[in-house]
N, C-alpha and C positions, 0 to 999 in steps of 0.2 A: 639427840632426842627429837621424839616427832613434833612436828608443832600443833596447836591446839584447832587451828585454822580448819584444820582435817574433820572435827565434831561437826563445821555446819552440814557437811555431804550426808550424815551420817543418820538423815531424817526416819526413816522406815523402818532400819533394826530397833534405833531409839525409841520411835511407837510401838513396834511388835516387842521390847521386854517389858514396856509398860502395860500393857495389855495382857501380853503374860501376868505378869505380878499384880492386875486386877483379878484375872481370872480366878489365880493359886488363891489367894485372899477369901474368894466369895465361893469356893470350892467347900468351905468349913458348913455355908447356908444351906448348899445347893445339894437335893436330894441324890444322891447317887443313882447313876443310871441304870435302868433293866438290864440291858446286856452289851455286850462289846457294838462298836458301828459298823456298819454296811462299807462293807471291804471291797473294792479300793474306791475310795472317797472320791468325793468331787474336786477337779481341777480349777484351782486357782490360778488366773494368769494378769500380767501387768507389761508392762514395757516401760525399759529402764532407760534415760538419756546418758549419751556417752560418758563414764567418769570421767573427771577433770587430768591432762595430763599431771598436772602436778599432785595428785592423790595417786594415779597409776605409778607416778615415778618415786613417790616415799615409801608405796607400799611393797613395790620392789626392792628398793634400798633395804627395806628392813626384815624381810626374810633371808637375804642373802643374794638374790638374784644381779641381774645386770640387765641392764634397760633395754644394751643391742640385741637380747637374746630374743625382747619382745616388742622388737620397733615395728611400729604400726599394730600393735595386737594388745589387748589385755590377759595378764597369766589365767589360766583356767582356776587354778587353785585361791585367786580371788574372788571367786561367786557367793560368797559367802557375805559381803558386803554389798552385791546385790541382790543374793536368795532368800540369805537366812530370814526378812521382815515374813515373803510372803510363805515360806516352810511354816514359820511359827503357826500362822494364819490353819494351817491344818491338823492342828493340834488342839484346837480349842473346845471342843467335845467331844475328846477323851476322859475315862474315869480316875485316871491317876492326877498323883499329886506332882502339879506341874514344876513347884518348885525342885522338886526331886531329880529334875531331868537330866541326866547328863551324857557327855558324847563318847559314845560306847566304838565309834569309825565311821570311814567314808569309802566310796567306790568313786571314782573318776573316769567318766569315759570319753577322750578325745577325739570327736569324728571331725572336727575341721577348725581354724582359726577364729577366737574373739575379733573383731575389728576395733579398735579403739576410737574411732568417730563414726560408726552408726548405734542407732540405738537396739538394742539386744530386748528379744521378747522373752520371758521368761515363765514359768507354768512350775507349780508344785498340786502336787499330790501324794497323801499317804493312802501307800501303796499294802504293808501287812502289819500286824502285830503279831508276834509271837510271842503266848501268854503262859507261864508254868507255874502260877501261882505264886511266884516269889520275885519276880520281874519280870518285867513285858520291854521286849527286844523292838522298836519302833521300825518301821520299815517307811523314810521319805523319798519321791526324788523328785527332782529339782532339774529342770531340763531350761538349757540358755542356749537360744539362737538366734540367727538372721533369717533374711527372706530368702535367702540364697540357701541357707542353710540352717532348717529349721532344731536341728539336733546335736550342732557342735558341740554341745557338752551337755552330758546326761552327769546327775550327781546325784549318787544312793546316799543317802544318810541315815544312819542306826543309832538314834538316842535311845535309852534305855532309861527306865524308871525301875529303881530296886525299892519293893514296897513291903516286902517279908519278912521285914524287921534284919535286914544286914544293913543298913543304914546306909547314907547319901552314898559314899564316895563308891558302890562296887564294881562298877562299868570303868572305873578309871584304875582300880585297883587287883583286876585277876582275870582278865578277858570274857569279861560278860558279855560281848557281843555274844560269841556262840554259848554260852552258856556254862563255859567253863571255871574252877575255883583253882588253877594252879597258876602260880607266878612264873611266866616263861622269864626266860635271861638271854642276854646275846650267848650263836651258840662260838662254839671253841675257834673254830673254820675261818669267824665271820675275816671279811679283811674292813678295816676301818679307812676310809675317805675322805675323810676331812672333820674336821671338833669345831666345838664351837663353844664361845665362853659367853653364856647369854647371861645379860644383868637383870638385875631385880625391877629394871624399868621397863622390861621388853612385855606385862601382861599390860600394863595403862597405853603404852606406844602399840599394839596391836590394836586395843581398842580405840581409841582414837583413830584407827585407820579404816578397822569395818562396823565398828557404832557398838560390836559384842562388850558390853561393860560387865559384864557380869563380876558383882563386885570381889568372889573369888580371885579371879586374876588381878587384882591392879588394890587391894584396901588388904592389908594382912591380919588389920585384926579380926575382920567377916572372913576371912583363910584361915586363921587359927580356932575361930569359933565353928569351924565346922570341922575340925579336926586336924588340920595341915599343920606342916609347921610354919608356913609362910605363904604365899601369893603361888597359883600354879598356872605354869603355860596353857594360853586355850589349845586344843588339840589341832586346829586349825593349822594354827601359829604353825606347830612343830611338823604339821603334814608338809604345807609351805615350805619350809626350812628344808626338809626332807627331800621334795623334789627341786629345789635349785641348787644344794648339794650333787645330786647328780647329776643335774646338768652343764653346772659348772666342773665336774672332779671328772666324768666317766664320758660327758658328752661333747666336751670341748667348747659350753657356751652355746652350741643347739638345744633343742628340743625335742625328739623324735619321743617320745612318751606318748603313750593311745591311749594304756590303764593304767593307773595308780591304786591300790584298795588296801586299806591299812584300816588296823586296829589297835585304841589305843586302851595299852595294859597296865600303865602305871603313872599318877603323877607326879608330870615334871614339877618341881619345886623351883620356886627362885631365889636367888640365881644357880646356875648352874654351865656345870662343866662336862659335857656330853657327844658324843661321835656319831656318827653318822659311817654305819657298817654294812656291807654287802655280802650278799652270796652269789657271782655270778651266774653259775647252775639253777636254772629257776627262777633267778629275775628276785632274788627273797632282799629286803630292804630291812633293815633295824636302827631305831635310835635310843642308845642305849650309854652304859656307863662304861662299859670296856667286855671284851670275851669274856661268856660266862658271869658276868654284873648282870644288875637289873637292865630290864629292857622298857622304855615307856613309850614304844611305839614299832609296829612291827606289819610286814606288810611283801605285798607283791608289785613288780612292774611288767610293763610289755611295753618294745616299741616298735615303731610301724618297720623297721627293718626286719622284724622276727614273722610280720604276717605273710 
């Protein structure tokens, strides 16, 4: 189990969903706006101090990873604990309903090494909305780097807001990111790489790590009252999961990954008993129930050997 010790780091996201949930709250007062905003938004930027090796090293521990894969670095697929405060921050006048929001995928692009003892600059800006009257497809990214390297890691993030009366869950539920309503599956092909039997503690133990509380994951009865049958993994979690699977199964414990860009189709439920499936042709990634089962995350890789 993680330790609680983890929540003091966790100051920024913990302001940014409180802010969030003033916003949603006084969203019911506040006149609706004339028309969509001036596309692409103003850049938000911060500078983060080094996270604490002993946050870096639990937060490893608990997606799956290993520590020598990332000695002297912090994993890319943790920015989300230092992005996600100032992401939110560019959301805040938009017209939807913030509470609605949910994480429809992400794009990962790795042009060089986090270092784990300097401080990393960071920059968010939303970038498009694509709007068809029944949801709006969010376009953020989210860029962390050094001075040496201003662009080590670019992160597109697609939250989605379903406002057309198909209710909260649709981005997690039938690949809303591009706009699609079919339920994809793992296909027949896929080869499976490693399972994993995540317990019902792993949504409060993620948040504890990056400050995402979102009471969905980690309180079952706010999971059940929004229609789940229990607690669901944040997508983060399981992108995470995803890429130290195969760097552990496929990469021998390196890292050579450049893209990562997954979408996620369906929620994970907790707990759960799940694979982690490839397609080597094509680089195609699934984490799913078994061939041809549901899929609840689904995506492409590239690594720098293939450029």
């Amino acid at each position: 189990m993680v330790s609680n010790r983890h929540i003091m780091e966790q100051g920024p996201v913990l302001a940014a969903l409180g802010r969030t949930a003033l916003l949603a709250a006084g969203q019911r007062f506040k006149k609706k706006a004339a028309g969509p905003p001036e596309l692409p938004g103003p850049v938000l930027e911060a500078t983060v101090q080094p996270r604490s090796a002993a946050l870096v090293r639990a937060y490893i521990g608990e997606v799956g990873g290993d520590g020598r894969t990332w000695k002297g670095q912090v994993p890319p697929h943790m920015f989300p604990q230092w992005g996600f405060g100032l992401a939110a921050g560019t959301l805040k006048d938009l017209p939807y309903p913030l509470m609605k929001v949910v994480n429809g995928g992400c794009r990962l692009e790795i042009n060089a090494p986090l270092p784990d003892d300097a401080p990393l600059h960071v920059s968010a800006q939303l970038a498009s909305i694509d709007d068809n009257g029944r949801r709006a497809v969010i376009e953020q990214i989210v860029t962390t780097g050094t001075a040496e390297a201003p662009d080590a890691l670019v992160a597109r993030m697609f939250p989605i807001v379903v406002y057309g009366g198909r209710g909260e869950k649709g981005a997690e539920k039938g690949g809303e990111k591009a706009g699609e309503r079919e339920r994809p599956s793992v296909p027949l092909d896929a080869v499976e790489v490693t399972r994993w039997k995540i317990p019902a503690s792993a949504g409060l133990d993620f948040a504890r790590l990056t400050g995402d509380f979102n009471p969905i994951h980690w309180i079952p009865a706010y999971a059940r009252a929004s229609g789940f049958k229990n607690t669901i993994l944040h997508g983060f979690a399981t992108l995470a999961r995803a890429y130290e699977g195969l760097n552990q199964n496929l990469f021998a414990g390196a890292s050579p990954i450049d893209t990562f860009d997954v979408r996620f189709t369906s929620p994970l439920i907790l707990p759960a008993n799940v694979g982690l499936y490839i397609r080597r042709e094509g680089g195609e990634v699934f984490v799913g129930d078994a061939p041809g089962g549901r899929v609840y995350m689904m995506g492409t890789y590239t690594t720098r050997q293939e450029r």
